[in-house]
N, C-alpha and C positions, 0 to 999 in steps of 0.2 A: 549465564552463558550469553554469547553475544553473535548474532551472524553478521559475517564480514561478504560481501555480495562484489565480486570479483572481475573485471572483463579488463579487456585490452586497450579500451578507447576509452576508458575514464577512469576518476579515480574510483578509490574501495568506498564501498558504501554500508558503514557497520550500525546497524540496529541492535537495538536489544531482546533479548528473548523472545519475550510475548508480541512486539512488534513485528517481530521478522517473520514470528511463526503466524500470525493474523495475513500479513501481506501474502506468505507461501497460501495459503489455505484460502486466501481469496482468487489466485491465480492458477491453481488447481495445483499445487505441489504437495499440499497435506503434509508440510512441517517437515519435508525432508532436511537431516542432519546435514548432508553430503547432498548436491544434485547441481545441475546442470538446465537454463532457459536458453532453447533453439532459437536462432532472429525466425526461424519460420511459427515458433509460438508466441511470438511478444506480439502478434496485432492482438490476440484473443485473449493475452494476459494482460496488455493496456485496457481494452474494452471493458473488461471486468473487475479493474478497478476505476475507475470511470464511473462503471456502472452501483457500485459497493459504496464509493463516496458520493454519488449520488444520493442515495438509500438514505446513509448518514445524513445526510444533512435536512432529507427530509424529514427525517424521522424526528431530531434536535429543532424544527420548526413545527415538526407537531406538539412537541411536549410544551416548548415557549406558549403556542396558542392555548394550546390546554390549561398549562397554567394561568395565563392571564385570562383567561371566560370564566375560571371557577375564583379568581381573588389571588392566587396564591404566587409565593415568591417566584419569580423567574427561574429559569434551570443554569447554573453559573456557565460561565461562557470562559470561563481561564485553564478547560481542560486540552491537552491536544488533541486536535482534530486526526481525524482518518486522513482527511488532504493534506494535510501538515505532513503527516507523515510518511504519506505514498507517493504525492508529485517529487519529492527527488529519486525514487526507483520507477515513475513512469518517466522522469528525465532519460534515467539512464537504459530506460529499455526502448525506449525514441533513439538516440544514440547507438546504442549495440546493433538493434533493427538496421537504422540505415548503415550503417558500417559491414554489416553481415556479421556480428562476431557477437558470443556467445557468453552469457553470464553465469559464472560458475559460484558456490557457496560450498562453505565446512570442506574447503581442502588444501 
């Protein structure tokens, strides 16, 4: 399955499954099939991914230190990131925000 992330002032923004459903479920939508982000919800739903790939990345520079005080191999670095993933739907929800218009998915 794949969500296609839908608004007026950009283009479509389609993720894959587990992607789309990690991004809902960090912005508080819990994986809706079908739903709808208000511009009056996107400051709370930027901030919270902001704040989730914050998290991320600290958490990926704890485990590098980890690793390198106890000897052992580094933690590979060729996977995609949370930011990777999320700064083009925090693009597009900076956009839809200012514009007043409204991101719709699964319809």
């Amino acid at each position: 399955m794949l969500y296609k992330f839908k608004s007026k002032v950009t283009g479509d923004l389609i993720m894959l499954e587990p992607n789309g459903r990690q991004i809902l479920n960090i912005v508080g939508k819990e994986s809706l099939v079908k739903g709808i982000l208000l511009p009056q919800d996107m400051p709370a739903a930027i901030a919270a991914l902001e704040l989730a790939i914050a998290q991320d990345e600290a958490a990926l520079e704890q485990r590098r230190q980890s690793a390198q005080t106890a000897g052992e191999t580094l933690p590979s670095t060729d996977r995609v990131t949370l930011r990777q993933r999320a700064v083009p739907f925090i693009d597009m929800l900076k956009q839809c925000q200012k514009a007043e218009k409204e991101i719709v998915w699964g319809v």
